[in-house]
N, C-alpha and C positions, 0 to 999 in steps of 0.2 A: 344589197343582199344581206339578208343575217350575219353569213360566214364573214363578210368584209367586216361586220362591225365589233365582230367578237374577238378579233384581236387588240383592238384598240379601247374595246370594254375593260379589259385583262389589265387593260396599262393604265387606266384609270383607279384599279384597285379597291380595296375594303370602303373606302371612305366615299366611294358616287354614293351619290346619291339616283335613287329609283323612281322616275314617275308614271304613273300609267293615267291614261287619258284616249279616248277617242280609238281603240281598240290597239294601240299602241303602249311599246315601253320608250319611254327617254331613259338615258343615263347621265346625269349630269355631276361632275368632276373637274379633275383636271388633265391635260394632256401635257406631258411635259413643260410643265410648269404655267402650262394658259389655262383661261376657265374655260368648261366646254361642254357641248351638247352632243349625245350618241342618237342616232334612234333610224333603227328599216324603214322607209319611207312608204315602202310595200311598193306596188308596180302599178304604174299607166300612172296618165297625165291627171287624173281626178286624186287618187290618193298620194302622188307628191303634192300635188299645190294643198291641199290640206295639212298634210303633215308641214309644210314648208309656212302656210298661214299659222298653224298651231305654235311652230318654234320662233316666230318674230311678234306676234300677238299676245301671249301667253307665257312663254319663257323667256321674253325677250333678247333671243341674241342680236348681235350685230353686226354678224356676218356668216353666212352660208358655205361649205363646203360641201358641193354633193361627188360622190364617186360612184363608180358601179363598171360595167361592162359596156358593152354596144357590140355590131355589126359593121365589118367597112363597107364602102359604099366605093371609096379613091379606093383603084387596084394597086395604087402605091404600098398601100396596109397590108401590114400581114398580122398574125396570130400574136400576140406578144406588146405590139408596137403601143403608146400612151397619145391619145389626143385629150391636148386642153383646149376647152371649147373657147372659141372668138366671138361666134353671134348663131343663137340657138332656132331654130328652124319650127313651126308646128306644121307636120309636113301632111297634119291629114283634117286641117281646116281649110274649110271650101263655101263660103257665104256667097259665093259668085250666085246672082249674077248685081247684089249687093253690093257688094267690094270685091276687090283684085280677089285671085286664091293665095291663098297663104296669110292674107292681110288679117290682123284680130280685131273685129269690130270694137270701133269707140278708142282704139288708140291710135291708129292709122302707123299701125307697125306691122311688118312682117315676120323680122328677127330682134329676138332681144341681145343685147351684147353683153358680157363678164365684164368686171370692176379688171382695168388695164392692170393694177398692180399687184390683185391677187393674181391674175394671169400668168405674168413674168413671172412671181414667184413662185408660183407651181409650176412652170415650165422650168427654172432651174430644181430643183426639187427633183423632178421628176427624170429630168437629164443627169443628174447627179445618182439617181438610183438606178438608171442602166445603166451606168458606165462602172461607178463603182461597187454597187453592191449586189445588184441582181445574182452575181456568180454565187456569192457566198450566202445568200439567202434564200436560194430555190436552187436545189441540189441539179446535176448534171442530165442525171436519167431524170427529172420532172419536163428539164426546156426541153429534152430531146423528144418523149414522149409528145410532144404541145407544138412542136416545132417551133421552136421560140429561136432564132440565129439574128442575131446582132438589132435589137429590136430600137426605135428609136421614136422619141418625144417630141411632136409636133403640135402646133398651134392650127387649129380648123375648126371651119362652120359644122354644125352638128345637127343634126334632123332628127325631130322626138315624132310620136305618132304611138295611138293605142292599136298599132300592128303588126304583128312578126313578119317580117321578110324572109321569104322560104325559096326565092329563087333566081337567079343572076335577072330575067326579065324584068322583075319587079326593082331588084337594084337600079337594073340599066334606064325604067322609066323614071326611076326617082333623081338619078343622076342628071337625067335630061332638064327639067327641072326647078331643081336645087341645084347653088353651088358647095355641097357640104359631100365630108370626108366620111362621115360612117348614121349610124342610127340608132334611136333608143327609144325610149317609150314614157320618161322623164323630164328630162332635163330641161326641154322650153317652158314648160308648165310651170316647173320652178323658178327658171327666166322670169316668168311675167310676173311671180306673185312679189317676188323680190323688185323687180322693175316698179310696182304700182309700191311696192312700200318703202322704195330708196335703199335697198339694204343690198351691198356689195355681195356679188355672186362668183365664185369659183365652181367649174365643172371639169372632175377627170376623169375618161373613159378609158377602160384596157380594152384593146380588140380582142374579141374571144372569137369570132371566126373572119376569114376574109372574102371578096367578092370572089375571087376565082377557088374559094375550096370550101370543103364541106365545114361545119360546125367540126367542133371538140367532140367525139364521139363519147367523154365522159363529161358533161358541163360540169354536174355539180364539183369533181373531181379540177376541173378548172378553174372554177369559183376557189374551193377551198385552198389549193396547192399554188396558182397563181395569183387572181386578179385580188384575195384577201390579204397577201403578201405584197401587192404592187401596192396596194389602198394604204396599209400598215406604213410602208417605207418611205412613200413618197408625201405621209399627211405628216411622219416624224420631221422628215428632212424640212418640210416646208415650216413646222411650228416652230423649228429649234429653230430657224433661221430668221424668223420672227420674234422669237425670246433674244435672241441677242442682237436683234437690232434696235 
């Protein structure tokens, strides 16, 4: 989302650099002290894996961090709660009667899986910004308003697809299934494009609504006051912990 990344634009300061390409801005800089690439990837599984081919082809980074939002799927989830992804799902390919459903032709995979130790790292990271910082960096009435209580950083399968889920049925078919925790409209796309070109993949989703309750009746107000604030804290906690290691 724009809002997520315009914090982290800020912190990069006077000196990024600006590129625009393919209807897109890069911002490239530095993030606490690492080199680094910004840029909205825009929505659905065609404009990630483009942006995602664009930043390993062209600007060559070498290594991916994508973040954003999702839907839970696991009624464990609530409003608040961070899953980092284990093995990313395309939950709305169906070459049947070709191949299995879910299988991507020509690779004979289903799920792509995250680089294990960007993983761990963004799971502490990420555990490290509920427990200590969240209080102090999203004021009282924001968690109350969002129902955010005691929210908590888990490791789960995650299901991309170019379609909103608007209804517990449609969860509960997708549940049946899949074995994944929530849904987005990203993330496996960029799975595969990093899978085909060897380049280590981290995925962090904030849950913006959960199975058993309605959406954030204000999103963008959720975007901007949470999950750009979750994006911010938990990509600091992960660099700085990378710089000094």
């Amino acid at each position: 989302m724009p809002e997520e990344i315009d914090r982290l634009v800020a912190e990069m300061g006077p000196a990024a650099e600006t590129i625009s390409a393919g209807m897109r801005t890069y911002h490239r800089g530095r993030l606490w002290g690492t080199p680094a690439v910004l840029v909205f990837s825009r929505w659905g599984k065609v404009s990630a894996a483009t942006t995602s081919t664009h930043l390993i082809s062209d600007l060559k980074v070498t290594r991916i961090i994508f973040s954003g939002v999702a839907g839970a799927v696991d009624p464990d989830l609530r409003i608040g709660d961070v899953v980092i992804a284990k093995e990313l799902y395309q939950h709305d390919m169906d070459a049947r009667p070709l191949f299995q459903r879910h299988e991507i032709p020509l690779l004979n995979m289903m799920a792509f899986p995250t680089n294990i130790e960007l993983r761990e790292a963004l799971t502490r990271a990420g555990r490290r910004f509920l427990t200590d910082q969240i209080n102090s960096d999203i004021p009282e009435p924001v968690r109350t308003r969002f129902k955010i209580t005691s929210p908590k950083a888990v490791v789960k399968d995650i299901a991309s697809g170019d379609k909103f889920f608007a209804s517990k049925e449609q969860i509960s078919e997708l549940r049946d299934r899949l074995p994944v925790a929530c849904v987005e409209m990203e993330g496996a796309a960029v799975a595969q494009v990093c899978y085909e070109h060897s380049v280590p993949l981290g995925v962090i989703r904030t849950v913006s609504d959960a199975a058993d309750e309605g959406a954030p009746i204000e999103f963008p107000a959720f975007v901007r006051e949470v999950a750009s604030v979750y994006s911010h804290g938990i990509i600091k906690n992960f660099l700085q912990e990378q710089g000094s290691g």
